[in-house]
C-alpha positions in Angstrom: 111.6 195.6 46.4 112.4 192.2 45.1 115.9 192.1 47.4 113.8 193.4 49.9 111.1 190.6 49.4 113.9 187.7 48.6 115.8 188.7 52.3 112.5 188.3 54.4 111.6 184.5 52.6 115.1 183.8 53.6 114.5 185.1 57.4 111.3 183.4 57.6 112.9 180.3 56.3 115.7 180.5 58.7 113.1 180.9 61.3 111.3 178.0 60.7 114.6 176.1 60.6 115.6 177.4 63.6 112.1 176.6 65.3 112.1 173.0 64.1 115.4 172.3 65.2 114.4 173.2 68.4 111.3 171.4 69.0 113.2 168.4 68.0 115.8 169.2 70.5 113.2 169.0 73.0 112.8 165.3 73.6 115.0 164.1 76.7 118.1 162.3 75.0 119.9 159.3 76.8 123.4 160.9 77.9 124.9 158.2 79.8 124.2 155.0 81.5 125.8 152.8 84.6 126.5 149.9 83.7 127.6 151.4 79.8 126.5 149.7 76.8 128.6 147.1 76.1 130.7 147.1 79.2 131.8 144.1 81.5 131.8 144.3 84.5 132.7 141.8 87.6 128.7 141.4 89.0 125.3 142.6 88.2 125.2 146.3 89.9 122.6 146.7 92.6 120.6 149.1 90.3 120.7 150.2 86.9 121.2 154.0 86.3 120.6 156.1 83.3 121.4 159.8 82.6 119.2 161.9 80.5 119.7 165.8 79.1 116.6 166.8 81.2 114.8 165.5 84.1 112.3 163.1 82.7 108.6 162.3 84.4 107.9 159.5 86.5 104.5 158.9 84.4 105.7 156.1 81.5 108.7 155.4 82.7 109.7 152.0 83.1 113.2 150.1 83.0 113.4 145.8 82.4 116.5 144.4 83.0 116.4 140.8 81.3 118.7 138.6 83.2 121.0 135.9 80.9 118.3 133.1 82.2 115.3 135.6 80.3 113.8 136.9 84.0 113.1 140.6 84.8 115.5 141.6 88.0 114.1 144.5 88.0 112.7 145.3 91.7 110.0 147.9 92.3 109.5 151.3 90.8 112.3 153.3 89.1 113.6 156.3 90.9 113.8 159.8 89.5 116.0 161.9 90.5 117.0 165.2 88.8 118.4 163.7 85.5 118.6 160.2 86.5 116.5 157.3 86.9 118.0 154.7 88.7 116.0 150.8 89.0 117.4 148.7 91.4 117.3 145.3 90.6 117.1 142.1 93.1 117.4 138.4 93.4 119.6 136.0 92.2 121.7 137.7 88.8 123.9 135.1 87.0 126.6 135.8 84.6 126.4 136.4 81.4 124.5 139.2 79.2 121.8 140.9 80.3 119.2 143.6 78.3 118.3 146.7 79.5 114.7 148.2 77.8 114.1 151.5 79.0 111.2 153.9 78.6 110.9 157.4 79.6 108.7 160.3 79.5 110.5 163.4 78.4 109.6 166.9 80.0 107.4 168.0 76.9 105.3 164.7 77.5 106.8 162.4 74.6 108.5 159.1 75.2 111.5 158.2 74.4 112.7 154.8 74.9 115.8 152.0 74.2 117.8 149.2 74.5 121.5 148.2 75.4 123.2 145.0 76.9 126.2 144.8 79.1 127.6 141.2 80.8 128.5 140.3 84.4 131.8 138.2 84.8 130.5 137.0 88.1 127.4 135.9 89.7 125.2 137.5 92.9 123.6 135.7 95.1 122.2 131.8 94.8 119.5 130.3 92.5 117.1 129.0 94.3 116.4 125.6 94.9 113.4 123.8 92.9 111.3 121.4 94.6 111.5 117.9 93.6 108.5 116.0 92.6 107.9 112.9 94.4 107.2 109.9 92.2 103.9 108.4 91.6 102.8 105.8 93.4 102.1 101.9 92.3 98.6 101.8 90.8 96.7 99.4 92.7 94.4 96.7 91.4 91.4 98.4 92.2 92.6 101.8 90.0 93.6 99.8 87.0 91.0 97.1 86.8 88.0 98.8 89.2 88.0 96.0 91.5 89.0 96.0 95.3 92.8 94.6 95.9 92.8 91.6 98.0 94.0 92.0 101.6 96.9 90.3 102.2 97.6 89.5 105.8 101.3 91.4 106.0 102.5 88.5 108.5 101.0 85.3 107.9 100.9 83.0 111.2 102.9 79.8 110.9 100.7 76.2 110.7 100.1 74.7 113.9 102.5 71.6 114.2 101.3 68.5 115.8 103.6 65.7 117.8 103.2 62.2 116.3 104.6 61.2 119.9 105.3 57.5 119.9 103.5 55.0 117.5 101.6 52.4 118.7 101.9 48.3 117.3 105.7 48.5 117.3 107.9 45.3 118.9 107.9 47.7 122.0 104.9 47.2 122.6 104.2 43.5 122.0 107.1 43.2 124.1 105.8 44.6 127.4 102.2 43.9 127.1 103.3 39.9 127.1 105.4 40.7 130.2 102.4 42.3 132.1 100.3 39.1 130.9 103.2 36.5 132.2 103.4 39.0 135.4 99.7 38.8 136.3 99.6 35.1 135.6 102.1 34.3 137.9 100.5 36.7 140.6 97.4 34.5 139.9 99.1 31.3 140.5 100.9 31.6 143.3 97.3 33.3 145.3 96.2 30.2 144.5 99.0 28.0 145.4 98.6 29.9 148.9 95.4 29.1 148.8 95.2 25.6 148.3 97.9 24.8 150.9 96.0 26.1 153.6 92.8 23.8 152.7 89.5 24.1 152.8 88.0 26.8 155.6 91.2 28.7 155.7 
């Protein structure tokens, strides 16, 4: 009785051993991956693939794939199929190292999740361009102090100049007003010559 008693503890033993070992077995298990851990290779791939032991669910599953510069290049939804789950990733992917955090939903509802790096020798694509800021403008008068700025005319007009023309008083002068004077004086005499030699009631 007592071998009999000591072979069924071991049988239910090995039972339960067997069991456990297969509810732990249960949980999809990361099998292989495209890019590998650790590889490098000449560019970013397109999309990041990953093989499990079973088909996982699409409910929980999520894939990041951290670019070297720290942005998420991952584009849309992953894709199950079968085994896989491939995420396709987009935009521009420098080189250097890049971080793959995965998260999947095995078939008995657990997650399983991860993380592995590989590096690109190469570069896709182009960054894109940032937009540069325009610089501030010149505070005005009327910002820094509250008053109105003056208006300045932008093209002033020139001053009016005036011709002095010729001055009077000069020897010029003096000079041809006593020739007019000695003109008109012998215009006078000589009427009156004329008159005199013709006598009285020419």
């Amino acid at each position: 009785m007592r071998i009999a008693r000591l072979l069924a503890g071991l049988l239910a033993a090995g039972v339960l051993v067997i069991g456990g070992g297969t509810g732990a077995q249960a949980h999809d298990v990361l099998v292989s991956s495209d890019p590998r851990p650790g590889s490098v290779v000449e560019r970013a791939p397109e999309a990041i693939t990953l093989t499990f032991s079973a088909p996982a669910l699409a409910m929980g599953t999520k894939i990041v794939v951290r670019t070297p510069d720290g942005r998420d290049a991952a584009d849309g939804a992953p894709e199950l199929v079968d085994s896989t789950i491939r995420q396709p990733v987009a935009g521009y992917l420098p080189a250097g190292e890049y971080t793959v955090e995965w998260r999947a939903t095995s078939a008995d509802g657990h997650p399983v999740d991860g993380t592995f790096t590989f590096s690109a020798a190469g570069a896709v694509g182009e960054p894109e361009p940032t937009a540069t800021p325009s610089p501030d403008p010149e505070p005005t008068a009327e910002a820094t102090t509250g008053q109105p700025s003056p208006q300045v005319d932008p093209t002033p007009s020139a001053l009016p100049t005036i011709d002095p023309g010729p001055r009077s008083g000069g020897p010029a002068t003096f000079v041809i007003g006593g020739l007019f004077v000695v003109l008109a004086a012998g215009v006078v005499a000589v009427l009156v010559s004329a008159r005199r030699s013709r006598g009285p009631g020419a």
